[in-house]
C-alpha positions in Angstrom: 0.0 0.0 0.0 1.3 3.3 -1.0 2.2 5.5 2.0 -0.2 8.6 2.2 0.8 12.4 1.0 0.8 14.8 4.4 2.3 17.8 5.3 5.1 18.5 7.7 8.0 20.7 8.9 11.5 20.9 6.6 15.0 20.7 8.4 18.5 20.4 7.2 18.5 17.8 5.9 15.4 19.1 2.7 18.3 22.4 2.7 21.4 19.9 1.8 22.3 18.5 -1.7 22.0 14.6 -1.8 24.9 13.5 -3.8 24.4 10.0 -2.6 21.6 10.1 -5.6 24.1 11.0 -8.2 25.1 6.7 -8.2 23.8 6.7 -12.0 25.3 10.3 -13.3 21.5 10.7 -13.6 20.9 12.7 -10.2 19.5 16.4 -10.9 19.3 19.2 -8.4 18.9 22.7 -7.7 17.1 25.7 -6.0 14.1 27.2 -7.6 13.4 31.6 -6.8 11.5 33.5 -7.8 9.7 37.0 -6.3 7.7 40.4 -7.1 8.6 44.0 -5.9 7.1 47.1 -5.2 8.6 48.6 -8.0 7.2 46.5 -10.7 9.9 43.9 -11.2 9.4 40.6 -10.9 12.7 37.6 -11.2 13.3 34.3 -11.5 16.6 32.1 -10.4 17.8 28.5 -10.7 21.0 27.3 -9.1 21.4 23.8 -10.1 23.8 20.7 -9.9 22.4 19.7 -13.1 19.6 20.0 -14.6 17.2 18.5 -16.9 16.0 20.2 -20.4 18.5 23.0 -20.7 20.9 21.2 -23.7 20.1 23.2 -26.4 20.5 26.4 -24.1 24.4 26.0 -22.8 25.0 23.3 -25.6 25.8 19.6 -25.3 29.0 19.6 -24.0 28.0 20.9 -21.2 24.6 19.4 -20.6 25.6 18.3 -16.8 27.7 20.8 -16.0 26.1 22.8 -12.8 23.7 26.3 -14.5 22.6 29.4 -12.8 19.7 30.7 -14.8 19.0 33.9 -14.0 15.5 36.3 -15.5 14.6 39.9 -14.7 11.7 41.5 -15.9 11.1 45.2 -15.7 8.2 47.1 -15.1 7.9 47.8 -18.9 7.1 43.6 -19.2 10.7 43.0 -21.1 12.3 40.2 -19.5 16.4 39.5 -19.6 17.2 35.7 -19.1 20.9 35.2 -18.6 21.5 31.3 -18.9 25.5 29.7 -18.3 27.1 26.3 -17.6 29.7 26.2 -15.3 32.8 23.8 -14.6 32.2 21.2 -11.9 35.0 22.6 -9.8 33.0 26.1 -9.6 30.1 24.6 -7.6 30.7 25.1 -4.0 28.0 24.0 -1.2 27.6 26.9 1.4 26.6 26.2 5.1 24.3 25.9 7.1 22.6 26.1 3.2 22.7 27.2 -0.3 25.5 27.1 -3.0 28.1 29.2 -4.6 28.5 28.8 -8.7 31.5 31.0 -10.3 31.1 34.2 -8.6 26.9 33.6 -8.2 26.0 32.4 -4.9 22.8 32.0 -2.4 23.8 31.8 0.9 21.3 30.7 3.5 20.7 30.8 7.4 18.9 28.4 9.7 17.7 28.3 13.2 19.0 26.1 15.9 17.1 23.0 14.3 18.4 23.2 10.8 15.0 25.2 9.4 15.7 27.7 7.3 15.1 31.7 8.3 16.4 33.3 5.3 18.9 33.9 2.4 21.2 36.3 0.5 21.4 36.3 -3.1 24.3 38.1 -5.5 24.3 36.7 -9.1 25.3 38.5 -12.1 25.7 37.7 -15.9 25.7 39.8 -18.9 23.6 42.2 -17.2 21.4 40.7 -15.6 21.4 40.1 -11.7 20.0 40.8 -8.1 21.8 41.9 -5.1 19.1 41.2 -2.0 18.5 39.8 1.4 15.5 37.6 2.1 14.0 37.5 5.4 11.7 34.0 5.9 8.0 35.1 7.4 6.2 31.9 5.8 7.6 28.5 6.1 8.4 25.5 3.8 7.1 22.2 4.2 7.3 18.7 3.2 4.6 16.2 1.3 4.7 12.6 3.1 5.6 11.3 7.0 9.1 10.4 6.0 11.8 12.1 6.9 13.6 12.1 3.5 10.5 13.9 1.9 10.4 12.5 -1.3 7.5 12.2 -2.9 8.6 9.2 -5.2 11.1 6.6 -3.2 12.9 3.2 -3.8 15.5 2.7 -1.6 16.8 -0.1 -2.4 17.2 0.7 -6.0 18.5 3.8 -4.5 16.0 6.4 -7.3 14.0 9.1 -6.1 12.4 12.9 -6.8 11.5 15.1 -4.0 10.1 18.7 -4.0 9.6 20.9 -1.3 9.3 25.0 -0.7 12.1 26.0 1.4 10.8 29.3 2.7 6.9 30.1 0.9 7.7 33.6 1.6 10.4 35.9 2.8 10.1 39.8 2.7 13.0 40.7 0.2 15.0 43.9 -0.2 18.5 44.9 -2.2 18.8 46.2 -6.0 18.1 44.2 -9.2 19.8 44.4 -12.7 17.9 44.5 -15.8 19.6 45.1 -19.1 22.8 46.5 -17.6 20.6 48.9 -15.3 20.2 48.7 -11.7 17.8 49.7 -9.4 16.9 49.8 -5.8 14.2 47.0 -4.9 11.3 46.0 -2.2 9.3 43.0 -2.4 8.3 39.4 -1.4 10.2 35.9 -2.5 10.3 32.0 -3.2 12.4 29.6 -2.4 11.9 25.5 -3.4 14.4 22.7 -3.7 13.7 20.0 -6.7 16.0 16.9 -7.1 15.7 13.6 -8.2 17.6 10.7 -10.6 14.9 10.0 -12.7 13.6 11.6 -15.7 10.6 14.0 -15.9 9.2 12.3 -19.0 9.0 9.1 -17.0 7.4 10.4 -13.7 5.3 13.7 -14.5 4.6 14.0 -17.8 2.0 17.1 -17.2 2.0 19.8 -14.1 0.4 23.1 -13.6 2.4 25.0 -10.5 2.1 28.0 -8.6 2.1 30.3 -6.0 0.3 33.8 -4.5 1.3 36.6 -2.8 -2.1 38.3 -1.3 -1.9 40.5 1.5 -1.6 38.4 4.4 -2.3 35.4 2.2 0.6 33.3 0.5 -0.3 29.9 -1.5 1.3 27.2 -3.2 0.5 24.1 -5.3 1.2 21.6 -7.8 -0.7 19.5 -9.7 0.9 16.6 -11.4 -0.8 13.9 -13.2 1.1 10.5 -13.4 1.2 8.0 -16.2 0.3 4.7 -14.9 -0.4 2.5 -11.4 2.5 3.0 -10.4 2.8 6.5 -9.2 -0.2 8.5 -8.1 -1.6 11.5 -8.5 0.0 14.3 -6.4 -2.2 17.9 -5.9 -1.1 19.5 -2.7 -2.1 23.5 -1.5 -1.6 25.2 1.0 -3.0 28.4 2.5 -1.4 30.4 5.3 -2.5 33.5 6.7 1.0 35.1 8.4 2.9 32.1 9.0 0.4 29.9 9.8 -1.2 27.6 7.7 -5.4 27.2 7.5 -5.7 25.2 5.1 -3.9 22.3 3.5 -4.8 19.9 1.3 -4.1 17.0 -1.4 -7.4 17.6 -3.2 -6.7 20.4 -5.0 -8.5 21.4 -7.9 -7.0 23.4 -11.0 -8.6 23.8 -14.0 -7.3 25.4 -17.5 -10.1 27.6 -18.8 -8.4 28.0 -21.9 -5.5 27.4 -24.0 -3.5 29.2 -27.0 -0.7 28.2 -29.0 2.7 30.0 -28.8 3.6 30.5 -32.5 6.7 31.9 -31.6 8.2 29.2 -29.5 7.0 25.4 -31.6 2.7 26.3 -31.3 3.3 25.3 -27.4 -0.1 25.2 -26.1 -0.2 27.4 -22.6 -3.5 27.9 -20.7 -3.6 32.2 -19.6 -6.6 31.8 -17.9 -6.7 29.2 -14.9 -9.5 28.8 -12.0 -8.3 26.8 -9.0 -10.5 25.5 -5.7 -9.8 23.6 -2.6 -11.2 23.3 0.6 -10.7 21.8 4.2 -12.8 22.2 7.3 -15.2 25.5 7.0 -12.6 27.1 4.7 -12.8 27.6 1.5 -10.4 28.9 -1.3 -11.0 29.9 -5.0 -9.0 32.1 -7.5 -8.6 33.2 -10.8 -5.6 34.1 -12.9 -5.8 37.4 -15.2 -3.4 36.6 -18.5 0.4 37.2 -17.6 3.5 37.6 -18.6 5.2 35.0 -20.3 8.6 35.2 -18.9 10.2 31.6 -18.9 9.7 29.0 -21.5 11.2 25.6 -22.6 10.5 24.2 -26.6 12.6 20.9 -26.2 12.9 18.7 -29.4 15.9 16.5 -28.4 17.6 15.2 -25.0 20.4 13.1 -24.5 17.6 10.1 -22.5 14.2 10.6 -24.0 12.0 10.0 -27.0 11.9 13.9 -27.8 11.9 15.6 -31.5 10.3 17.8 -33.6 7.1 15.8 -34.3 7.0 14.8 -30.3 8.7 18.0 -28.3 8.3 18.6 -24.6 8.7 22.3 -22.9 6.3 24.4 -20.8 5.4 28.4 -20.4 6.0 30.4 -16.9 3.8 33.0 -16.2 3.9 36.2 -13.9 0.5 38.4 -13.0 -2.5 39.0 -11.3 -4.9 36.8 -9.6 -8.5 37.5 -7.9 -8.5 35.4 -4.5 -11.7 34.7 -2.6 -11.6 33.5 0.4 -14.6 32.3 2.4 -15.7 30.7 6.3 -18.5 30.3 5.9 -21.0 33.3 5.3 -18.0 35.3 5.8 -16.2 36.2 2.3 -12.9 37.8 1.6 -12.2 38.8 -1.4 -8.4 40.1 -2.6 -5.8 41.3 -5.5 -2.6 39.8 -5.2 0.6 38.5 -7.9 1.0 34.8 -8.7 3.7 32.9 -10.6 2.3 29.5 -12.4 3.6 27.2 -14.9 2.5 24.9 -17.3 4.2 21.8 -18.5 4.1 18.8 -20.6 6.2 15.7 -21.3 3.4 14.1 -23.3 0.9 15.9 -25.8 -2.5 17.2 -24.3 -4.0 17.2 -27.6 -3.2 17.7 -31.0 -1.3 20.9 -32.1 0.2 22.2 -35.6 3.4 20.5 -36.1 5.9 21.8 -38.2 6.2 19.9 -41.8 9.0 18.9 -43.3 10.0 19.9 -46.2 10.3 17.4 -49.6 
């Protein structure tokens, strides 16, 4: 019998890299960010071991070298993605947590217990960058009673994927640089850790991800569909008011309203209009996205381990904007504006899309 999904606390040991996975040369890991400011500006950062789906980016050579791949958009809606490969020997591990890659590091802090209570982040490339200090106020958590945390586990065969939010939220100030200009920032952030030695295409072939910032209110979520009996279904929110969480659940409930192509990145199909629902006790949540900003995207059509190509490409679309939140106990109703990230991803077609032809 499959052990059930729950939530629970993080520690050190969801901060640390797991290099006791990388048995295979297959093991992939790295720290998701991401955050919004006052100003308008909204960035995105990966600091990875190696990572998945980024070969034709920094080129096959260098496929498993370690990446920091760093996006700043302005408040003008132009976004500047900085993506580089770096030798091995250039990836240091930084204590209590975080990492140092060439000159581009995170460096983390922790309580007594190993949870973490913030970060500082300096990275820049080509003119692109962020120079800030993250403050935790909303926690991270875990998905299943185990210690190790990951959500797919076979010890003795020694594979596994985990993903957990570090810190949901963390009040965030320093300067950011976007197109060689820098200015002076205020804001909110996320931090998540994602690892694993098995390939997306074999364990989650489809996700839709996100996260809110609402007032008081922070949220996060995935939903990822699975392709046979042997893994499950995995849909986990959760709602915290401050630091405390009020609602929490593996029943979530995301819909795509609609979808578009992306004719300038392989017809990807990309939903901009999402409504999402869950419930637990007398609380219930509901939202709805507003189109965003596409700011990250993916249009695979070969890897070095999967069936991809032209007729049978993976990828998906990252999206920054608005959301409408309602929140209700009850007969009592809250409703709110607030900024959400989401993504959208494939490793198997949804449904038919124009594929390009090839030529006679």
């Amino acid at each position: 019998m499959a052990i059930p999904f729950t939530f629970r606390s993080i520690g050190k040991f969801h901060c640390d890299w797991h290099f006791e996975l990388d048995d295979k040369g297959t093991y992939w890991d790295w720290l998701w960010l991401d955050g919004w400011t006052e100003q308008g500006y909204w960035y995105g950062l990966t600091l990875a071991w190696r990572m998945e789906m980024l070969e034709h980016r920094v080129g096959w050579d260098k496929k498993d070298w370690p990446v920091v791949d760093m996006l700043v958009t302005n408040p003008q809606g132009e976004t500047h993605r900085v993506i580089k490969a770096f030798p091995r020997e250039q990836f240091k591990v930084e204590e209590p947590w975080g990492v140092s890659i060439g000159d581009n590091y995170l460096k983390g802090t922790a309580d007594k217990d190993g949870k973490p209570t913030g970060y500082h982040i300096k990275v820049l490339m080509d003119g692109a960058g962020m120079d800030v200090t993250c403050k935790g106020t909303v926690p991270g958590m875990r998905f299943v009673e185990a210690e190790h945390g990951y959500t797919f586990y076979r010890k003795k065969e020694n594979l596994a994927v985990g993903w957990w939010p570090l810190l949901s939220r963390a009040d965030m100030e320093g300067t950011f640089t976007c197109f060689g200009k820098t200015a002076n920032v205020k804001g909110l952030s996320y931090v998540e850790r994602q690892l694993g030695n098995i390939t997306f295409q074999g364990i989650m072939p489809h996700w839709s991800y996100g996260h809110f910032f609402a007032g008081d209110y922070t949220a996060l979520w995935i939903d990822n569909t699975s392709p046979g009996p042997a893994y499950r279904h995995f849909s986990p929110l959760v709602l915290f008011k401050g630091p405390h969480p009020i609602l929490s659940t593996h029943n979530l409930n995301l819909h795509q309203e609609t979808f578009v192509l992306d004719k300038e990145h392989g017809n990807m199909p990309y939903p901009p209009v999402e409504t999402l629902h869950a419930t637990e006790g007398n609380i219930e949540l509901t939202t709805q996205t507003d189109p965003g900003i596409i700011v990250g995207w993916e249009h695979v059509t070969k890897t070095s381990d999967t069936d991809v190509s032209e007729e049978n490409p993976v990828g998906y679309h990252r999206q920054y904007g608005p959301i409408n939140v309602q929140i209700r106990r009850w007969d009592q109703v809250e409703r709110l504006k607030g900024v959400v990230l989401r993504e959208f991803g494939w490793m198997t077609e949804w449904f038919p899309v124009p594929k390009p032809t090839k030529k006679a």
